[in-house]
C-alpha positions in Angstrom: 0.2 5.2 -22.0 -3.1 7.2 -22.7 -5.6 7.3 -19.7 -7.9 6.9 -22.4 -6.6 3.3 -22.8 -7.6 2.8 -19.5 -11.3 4.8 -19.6 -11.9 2.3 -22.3 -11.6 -0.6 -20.1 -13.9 1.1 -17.7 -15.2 4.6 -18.4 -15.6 5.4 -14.4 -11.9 4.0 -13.4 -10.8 6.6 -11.3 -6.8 7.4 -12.5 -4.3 9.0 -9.8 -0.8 10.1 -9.9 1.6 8.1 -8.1 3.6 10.6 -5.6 5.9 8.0 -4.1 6.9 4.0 -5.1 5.1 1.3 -3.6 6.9 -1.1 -1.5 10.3 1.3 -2.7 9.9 -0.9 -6.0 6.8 -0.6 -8.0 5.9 3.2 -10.0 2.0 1.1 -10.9 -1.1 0.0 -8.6 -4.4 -0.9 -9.4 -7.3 -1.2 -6.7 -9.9 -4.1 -7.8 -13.2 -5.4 -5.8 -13.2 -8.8 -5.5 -14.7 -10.3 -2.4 -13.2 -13.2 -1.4 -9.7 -12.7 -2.2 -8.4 -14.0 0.8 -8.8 -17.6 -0.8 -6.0 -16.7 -3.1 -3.7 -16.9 -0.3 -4.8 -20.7 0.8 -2.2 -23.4 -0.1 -4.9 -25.3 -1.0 -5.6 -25.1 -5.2 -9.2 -25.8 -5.0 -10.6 -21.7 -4.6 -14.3 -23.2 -4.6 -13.4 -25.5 -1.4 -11.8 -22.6 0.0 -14.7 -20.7 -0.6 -17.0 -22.8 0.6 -15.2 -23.4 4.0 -15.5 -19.8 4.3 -19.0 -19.4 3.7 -20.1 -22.3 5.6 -17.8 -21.5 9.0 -19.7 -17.8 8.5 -23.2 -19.7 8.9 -22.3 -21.6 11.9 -20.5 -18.8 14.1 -22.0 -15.8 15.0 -18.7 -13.9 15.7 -15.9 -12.8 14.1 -12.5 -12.7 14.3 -11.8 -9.1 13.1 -11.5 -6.3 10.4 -11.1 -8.8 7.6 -13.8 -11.6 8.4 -16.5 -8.6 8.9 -15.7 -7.5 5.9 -15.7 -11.3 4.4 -18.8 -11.3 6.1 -20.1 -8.2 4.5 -19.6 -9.7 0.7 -19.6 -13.2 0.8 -23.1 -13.0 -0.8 -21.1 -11.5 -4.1 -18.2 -13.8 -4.1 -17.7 -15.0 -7.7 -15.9 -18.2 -8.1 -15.2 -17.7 -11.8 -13.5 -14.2 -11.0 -11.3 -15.3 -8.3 -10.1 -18.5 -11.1 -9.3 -15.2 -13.4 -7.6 -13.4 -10.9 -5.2 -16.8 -9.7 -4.7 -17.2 -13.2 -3.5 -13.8 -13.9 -1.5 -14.1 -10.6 0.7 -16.8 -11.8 1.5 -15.5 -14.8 2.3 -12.6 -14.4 4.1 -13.6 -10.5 7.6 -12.3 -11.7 6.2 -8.9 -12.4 2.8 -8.5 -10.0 2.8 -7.8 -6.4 -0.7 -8.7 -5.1 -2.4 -7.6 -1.7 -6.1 -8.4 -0.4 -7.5 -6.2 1.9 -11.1 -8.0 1.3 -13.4 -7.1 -0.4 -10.7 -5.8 -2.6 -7.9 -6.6 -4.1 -4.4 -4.1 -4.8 -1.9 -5.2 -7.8 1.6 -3.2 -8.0 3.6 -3.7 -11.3 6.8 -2.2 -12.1 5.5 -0.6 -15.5 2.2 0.8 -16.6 1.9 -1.3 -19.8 2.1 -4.6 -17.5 -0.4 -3.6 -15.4 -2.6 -2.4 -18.2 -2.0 -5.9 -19.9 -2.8 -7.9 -17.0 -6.0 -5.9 -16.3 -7.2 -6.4 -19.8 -6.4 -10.3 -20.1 -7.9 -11.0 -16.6 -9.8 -8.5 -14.8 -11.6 -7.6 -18.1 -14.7 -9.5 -17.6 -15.2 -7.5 -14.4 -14.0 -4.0 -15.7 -16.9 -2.1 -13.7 -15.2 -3.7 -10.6 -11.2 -1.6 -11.4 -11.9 1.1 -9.2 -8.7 3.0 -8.8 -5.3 3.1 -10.7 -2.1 4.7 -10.1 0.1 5.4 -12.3 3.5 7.9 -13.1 2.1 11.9 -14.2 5.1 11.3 -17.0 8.5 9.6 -17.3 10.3 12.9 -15.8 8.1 12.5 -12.8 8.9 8.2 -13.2 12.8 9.8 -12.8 12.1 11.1 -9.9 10.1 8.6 -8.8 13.0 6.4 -9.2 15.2 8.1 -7.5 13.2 7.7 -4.1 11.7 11.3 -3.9 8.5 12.0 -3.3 6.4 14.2 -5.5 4.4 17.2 -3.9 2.7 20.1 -5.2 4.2 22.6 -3.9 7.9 23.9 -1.5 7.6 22.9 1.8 9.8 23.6 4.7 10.2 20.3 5.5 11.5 18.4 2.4 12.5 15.5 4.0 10.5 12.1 5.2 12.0 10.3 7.7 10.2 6.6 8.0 10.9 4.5 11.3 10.9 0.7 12.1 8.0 -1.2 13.3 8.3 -3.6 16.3 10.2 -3.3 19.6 11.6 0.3 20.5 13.9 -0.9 23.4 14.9 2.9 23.6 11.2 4.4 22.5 11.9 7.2 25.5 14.8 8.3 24.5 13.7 8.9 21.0 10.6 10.7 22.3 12.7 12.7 24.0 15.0 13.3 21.2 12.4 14.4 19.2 10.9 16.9 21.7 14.3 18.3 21.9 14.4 18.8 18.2 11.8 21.6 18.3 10.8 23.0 14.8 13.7 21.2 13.5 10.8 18.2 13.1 6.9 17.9 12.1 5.5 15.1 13.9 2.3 14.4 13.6 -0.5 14.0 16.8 -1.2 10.7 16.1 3.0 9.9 16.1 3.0 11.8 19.2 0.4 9.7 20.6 1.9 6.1 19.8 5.5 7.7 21.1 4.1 8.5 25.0 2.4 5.3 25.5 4.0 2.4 27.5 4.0 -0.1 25.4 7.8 -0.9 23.6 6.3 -1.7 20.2 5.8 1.0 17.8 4.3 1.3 13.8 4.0 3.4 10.9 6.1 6.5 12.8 7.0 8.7 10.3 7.7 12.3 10.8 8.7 15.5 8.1 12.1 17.3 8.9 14.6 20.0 7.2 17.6 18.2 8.3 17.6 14.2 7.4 21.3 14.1 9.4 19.2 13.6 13.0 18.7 10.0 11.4 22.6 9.3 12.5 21.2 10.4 15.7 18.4 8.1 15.5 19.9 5.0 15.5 22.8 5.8 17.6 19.8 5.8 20.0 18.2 3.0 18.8 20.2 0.9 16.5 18.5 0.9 13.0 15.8 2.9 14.2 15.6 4.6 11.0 14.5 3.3 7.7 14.2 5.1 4.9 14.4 8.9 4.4 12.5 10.5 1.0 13.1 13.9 -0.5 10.1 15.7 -1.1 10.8 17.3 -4.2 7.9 19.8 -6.2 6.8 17.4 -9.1 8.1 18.2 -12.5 5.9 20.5 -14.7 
């Protein structure tokens, strides 16, 4: 598909190459504003009760209970009823083929192909064009090949061409694996932030990733602590 296709839907959509697949499935994603979006996730059908829950709980309390409420509380002026109807719509339609996230005020889709998403955009996010803000999509099918194959694309050789992603939750052995890790030297790039969350004394640990130039120290890895390791991408330079 033509970028142009989508600069016609709205001229200042910025358009991104995807480097890696979302949620290990989905090559597509396409960042929307639309305050509100939370109420999609109510089991209750009627958005505008939702809604108006929402907006009246916000007039009553004075506090919040976090990230997403202050942000609710930022946009709830803009929430438009008739857009979130569109957006449900489109979201059961299309529910076989659509992943949908809300981190309010926006809302991420993640497709499979680049023609669904485009369709779904045009049939249902259409009358609010301006508010498609980002899109990702595959350079070209060679890099969608590679893509598939679970690498992830970079500009340029590195010495670390491996990505090693960890587990989230309890690290009954998080020590040992800091140790490990230490031990490893150059053999591993791990970042200061990774570092950081590693030496603290809490058990639980999240988004640990590091970059290494032999993947095999993920045997290691969960020998120490039993499925420790969850995925390991290739970086690969992306095709020309």
């Amino acid at each position: 598909m033509d970028s142009l296709d989508w600069k016609i839907l709205n001229k200042d959509i910025e358009i991104k190459e995807t480097k890696k697949k979302f949620y290990n499935r989905y090559f597509c994603s396409l960042k929307y504003f639309c305050p509100g979006g939370r109420a999609l996730l109510s089991s209750n059908p009627n958005l505008e009760e939702v809604v108006n829950f929402r907006l009246e709980f916000e007039k009553s309390y004075s506090y919040n209970y976090g990230g997403t409420w202050r942000q609710f509380r930022t946009h709830y002026q803009e929430i438009n009823i008739p857009q979130l109807l569109e957006v449900k719509l489109g979201r059961d339609e299309y529910k076989n083929q659509l992943l949908v996230r809300v981190e309010e005020p926006n809302i991420t889709f993640y497709t499979v192909n680049e023609s669904t998403m485009y369709e779904f955009a045009n049939k249902y996010l259409s009358a609010w064009k301006n508010n498609i803000k980002t899109v990702f999509v595959p350079k070209d099918e060679k890099s969608k090949q590679s893509l598939e194959q679970g690498f992830i694309l970079v500009k340029q050789k590195t010495d670390y061409p491996y990505k090693i992603v960890c587990k989230s939750g309890r690290c009954y052995n998080k020590s040992a694996i800091t140790n490990y890790l230490y031990n490893l030297g150059d053999t591993v790039k791990v970042s200061d932030s990774v570092w950081t969350l590693l030496e603290n004394h809490s058990d639980s640990i999240w988004n640990v990733w590091f970059y290494t130039n032999d993947p095999s120290i993920a045997d290691m890895l969960n020998i120490i602590e039993p499925n420790f390791v969850t995925n390991i991408h290739k970086l690969v330079v992306e095709p020309e």
